[in-house]
MDAnalysis code that builds the backbone (N, CA, C; Angstrom):
import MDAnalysis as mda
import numpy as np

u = mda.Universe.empty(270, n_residues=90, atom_resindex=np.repeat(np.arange(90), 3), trajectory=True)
u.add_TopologyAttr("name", ["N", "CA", "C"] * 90)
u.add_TopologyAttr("resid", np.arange(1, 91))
u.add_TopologyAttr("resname", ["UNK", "UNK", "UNK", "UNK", "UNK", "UNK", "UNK", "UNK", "UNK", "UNK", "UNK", "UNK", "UNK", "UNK", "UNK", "UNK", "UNK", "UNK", "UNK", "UNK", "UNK", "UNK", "UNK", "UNK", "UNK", "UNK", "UNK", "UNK", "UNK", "UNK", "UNK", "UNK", "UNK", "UNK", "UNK", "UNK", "UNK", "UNK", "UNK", "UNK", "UNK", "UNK", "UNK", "UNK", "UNK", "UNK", "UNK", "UNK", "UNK", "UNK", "UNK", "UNK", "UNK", "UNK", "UNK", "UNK", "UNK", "UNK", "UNK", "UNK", "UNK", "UNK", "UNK", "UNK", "UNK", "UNK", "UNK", "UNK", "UNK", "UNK", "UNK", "UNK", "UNK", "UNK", "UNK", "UNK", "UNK", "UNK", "UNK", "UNK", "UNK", "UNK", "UNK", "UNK", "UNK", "UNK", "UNK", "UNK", "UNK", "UNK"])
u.atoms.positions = np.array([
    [-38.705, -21.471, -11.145],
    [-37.928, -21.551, -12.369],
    [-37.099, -20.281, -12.578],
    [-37.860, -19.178, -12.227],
    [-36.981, -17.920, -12.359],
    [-35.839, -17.697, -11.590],
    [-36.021, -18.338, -10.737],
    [-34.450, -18.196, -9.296],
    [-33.866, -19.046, -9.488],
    [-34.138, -20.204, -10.647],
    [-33.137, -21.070, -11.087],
    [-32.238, -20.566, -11.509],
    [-32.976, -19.943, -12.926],
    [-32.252, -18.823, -13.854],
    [-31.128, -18.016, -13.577],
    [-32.079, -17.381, -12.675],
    [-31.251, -15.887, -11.899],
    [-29.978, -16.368, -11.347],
    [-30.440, -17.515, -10.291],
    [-28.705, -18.353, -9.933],
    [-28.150, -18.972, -11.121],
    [-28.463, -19.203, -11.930],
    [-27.437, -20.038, -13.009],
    [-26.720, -18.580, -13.701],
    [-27.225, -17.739, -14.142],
    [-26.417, -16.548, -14.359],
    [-25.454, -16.186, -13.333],
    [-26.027, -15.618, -12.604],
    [-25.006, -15.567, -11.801],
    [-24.233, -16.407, -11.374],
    [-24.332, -17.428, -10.968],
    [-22.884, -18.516, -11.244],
    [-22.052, -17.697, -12.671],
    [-22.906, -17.970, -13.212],
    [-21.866, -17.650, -14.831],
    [-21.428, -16.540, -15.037],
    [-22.017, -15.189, -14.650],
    [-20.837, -14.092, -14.318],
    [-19.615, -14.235, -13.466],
    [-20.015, -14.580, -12.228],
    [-19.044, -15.065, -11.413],
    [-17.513, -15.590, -11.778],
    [-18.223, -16.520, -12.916],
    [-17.121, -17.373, -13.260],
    [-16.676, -16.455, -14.614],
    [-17.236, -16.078, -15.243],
    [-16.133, -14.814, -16.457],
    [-15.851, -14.229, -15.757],
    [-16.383, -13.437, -14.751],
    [-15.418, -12.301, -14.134],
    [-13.944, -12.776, -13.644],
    [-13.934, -14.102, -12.925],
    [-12.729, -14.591, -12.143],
    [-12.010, -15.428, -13.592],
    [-12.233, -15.336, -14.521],
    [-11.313, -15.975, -16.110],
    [-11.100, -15.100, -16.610],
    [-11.745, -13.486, -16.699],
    [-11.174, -13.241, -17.258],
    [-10.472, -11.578, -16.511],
    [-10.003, -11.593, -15.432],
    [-9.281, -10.787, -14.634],
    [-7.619, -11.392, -14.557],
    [-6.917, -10.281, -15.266],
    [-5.674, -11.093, -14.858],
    [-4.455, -9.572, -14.600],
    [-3.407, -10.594, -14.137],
    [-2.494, -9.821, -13.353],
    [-1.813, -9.050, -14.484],
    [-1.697, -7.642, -13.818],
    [-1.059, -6.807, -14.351],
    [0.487, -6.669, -13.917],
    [1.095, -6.818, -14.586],
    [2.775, -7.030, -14.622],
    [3.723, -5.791, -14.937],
    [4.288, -5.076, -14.492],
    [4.864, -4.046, -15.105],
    [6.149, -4.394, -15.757],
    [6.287, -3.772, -16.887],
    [6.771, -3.525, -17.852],
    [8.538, -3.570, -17.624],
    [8.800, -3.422, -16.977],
    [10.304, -3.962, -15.903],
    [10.330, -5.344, -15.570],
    [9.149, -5.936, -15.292],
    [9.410, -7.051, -14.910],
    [8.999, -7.919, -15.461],
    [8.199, -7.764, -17.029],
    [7.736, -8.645, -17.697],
    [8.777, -9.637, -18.157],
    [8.199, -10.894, -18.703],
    [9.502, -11.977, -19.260],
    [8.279, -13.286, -20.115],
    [9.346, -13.786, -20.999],
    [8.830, -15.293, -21.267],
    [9.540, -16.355, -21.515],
    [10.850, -16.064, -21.117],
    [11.879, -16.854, -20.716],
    [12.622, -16.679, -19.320],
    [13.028, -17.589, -19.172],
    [13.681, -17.433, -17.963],
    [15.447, -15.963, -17.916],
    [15.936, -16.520, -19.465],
    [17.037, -15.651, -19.806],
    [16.669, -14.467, -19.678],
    [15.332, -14.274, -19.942],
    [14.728, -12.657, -19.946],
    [15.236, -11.732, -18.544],
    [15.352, -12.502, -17.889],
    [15.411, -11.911, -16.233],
    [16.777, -12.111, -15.871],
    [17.191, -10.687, -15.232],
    [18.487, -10.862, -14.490],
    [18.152, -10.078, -13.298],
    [18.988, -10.145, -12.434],
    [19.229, -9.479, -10.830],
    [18.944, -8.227, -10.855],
    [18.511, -7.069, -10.410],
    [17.420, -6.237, -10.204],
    [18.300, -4.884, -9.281],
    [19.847, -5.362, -9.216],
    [20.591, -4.539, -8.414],
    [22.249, -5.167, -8.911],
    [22.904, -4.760, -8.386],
    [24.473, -5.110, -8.202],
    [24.859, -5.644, -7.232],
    [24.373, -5.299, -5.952],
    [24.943, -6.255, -4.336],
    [23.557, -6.753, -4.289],
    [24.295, -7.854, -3.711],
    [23.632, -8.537, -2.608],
    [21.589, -8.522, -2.898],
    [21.373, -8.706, -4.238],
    [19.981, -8.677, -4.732],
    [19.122, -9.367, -4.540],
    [18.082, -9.439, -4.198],
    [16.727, -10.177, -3.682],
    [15.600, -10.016, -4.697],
    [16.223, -9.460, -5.970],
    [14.610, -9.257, -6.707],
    [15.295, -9.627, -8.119],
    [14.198, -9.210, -9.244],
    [14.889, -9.692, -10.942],
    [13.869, -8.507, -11.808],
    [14.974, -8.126, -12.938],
    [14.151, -7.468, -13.481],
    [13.906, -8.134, -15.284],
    [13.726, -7.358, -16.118],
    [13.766, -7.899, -17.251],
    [15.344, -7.418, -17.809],
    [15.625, -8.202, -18.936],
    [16.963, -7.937, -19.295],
    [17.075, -6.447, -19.811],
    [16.170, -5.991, -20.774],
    [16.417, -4.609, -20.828],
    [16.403, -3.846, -19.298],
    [15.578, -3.871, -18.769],
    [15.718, -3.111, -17.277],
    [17.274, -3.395, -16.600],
    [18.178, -3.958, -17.121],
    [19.188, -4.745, -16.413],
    [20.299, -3.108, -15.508],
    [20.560, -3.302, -14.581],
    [21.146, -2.149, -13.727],
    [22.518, -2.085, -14.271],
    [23.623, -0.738, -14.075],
    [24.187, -0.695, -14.992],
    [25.537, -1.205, -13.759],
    [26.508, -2.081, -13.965],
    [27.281, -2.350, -12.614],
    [28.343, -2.251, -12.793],
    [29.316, -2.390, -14.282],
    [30.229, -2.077, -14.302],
    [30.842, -0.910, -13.248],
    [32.706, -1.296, -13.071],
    [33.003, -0.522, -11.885],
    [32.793, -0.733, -10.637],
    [31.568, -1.076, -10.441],
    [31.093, -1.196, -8.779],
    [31.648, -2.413, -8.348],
    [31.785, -2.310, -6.497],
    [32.627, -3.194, -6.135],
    [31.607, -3.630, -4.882],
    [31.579, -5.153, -4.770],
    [30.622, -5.210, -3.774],
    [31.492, -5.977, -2.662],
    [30.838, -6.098, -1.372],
    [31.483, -7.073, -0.591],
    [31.853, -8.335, -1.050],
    [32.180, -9.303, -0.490],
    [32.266, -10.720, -0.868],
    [31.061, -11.601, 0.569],
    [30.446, -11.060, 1.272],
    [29.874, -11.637, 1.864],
    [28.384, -11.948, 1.768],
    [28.018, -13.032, 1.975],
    [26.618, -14.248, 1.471],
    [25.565, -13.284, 2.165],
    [25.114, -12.364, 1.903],
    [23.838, -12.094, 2.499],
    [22.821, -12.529, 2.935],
    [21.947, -12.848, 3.760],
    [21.057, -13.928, 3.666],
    [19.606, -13.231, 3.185],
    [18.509, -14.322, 2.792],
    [17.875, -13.736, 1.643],
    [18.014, -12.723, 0.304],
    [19.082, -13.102, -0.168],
    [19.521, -12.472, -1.169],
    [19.765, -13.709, -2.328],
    [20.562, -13.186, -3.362],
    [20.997, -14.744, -4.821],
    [22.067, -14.845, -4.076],
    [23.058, -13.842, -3.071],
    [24.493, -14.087, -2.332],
    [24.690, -15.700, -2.865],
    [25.599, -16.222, -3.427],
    [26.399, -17.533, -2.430],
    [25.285, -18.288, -3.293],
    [24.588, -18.229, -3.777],
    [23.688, -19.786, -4.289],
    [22.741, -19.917, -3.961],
    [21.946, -18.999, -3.171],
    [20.842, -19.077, -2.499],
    [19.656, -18.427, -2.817],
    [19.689, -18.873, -4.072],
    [18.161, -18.476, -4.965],
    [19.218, -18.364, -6.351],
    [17.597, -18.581, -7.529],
    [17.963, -18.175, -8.413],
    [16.819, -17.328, -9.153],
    [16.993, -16.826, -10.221],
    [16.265, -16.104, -10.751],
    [15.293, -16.816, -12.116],
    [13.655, -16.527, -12.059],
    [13.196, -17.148, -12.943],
    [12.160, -16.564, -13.790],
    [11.087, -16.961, -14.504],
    [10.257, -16.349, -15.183],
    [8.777, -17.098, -14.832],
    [8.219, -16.607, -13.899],
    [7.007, -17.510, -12.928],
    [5.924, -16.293, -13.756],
    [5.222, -17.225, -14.543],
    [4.029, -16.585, -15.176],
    [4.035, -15.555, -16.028],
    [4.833, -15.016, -16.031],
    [5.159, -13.869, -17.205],
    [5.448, -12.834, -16.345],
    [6.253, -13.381, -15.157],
    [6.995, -11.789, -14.444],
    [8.417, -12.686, -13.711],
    [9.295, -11.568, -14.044],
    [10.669, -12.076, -13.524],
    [10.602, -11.949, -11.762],
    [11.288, -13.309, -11.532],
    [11.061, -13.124, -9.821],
    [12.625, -13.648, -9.371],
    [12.972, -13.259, -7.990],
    [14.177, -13.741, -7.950],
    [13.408, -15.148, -6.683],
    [13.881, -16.404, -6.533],
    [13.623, -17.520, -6.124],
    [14.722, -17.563, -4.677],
    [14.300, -17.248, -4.024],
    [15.059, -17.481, -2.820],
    [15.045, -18.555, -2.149],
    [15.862, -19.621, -1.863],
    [15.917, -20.614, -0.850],
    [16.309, -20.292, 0.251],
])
């Protein structure tokens, strides 16, 4: 009966510990909308930050060419996956 016990607790720590551990997000990349998040650079960007974090681009002049793995050309977009801005690459 006692090693019943002992395993039924422990199951049940087990399981608060893994409910209640969660991801830490930094503060740049937090969001809870999707609008929250923009591109994370000026060229050719592969990541997203939060809108206040937004990079400053005026002036700058970038190529015109599709980078690959980048937002280049249509090829990803940017979103709000769990409460952190990510850029979505296809």
């Amino acid at each position: 009966m006692k090693k019943y016990i002992i395993g039924l607790l422990v199951i049940s720590l087990v399981f608060v510990i893994a409910c209640t551990q969660t991801k830490t997000i930094p503060e740049n990349k937090s969001c809870a909308v999707d609008t929250d998040c923009v591109p994370a650079g000026c060229c050719h960007v592969n990541d997203s930050v939060n809108l206040k974090y937004a990079p400053k681009c005026e002036g700058m002049l970038c190529t015109m060419e599709c980078v690959p793995n980048t937002l280049d050309c249509g090829q990803g977009e940017i979103k709000c996956v769990e409460g952190e801005c990510k850029a979505m690459i296809t």
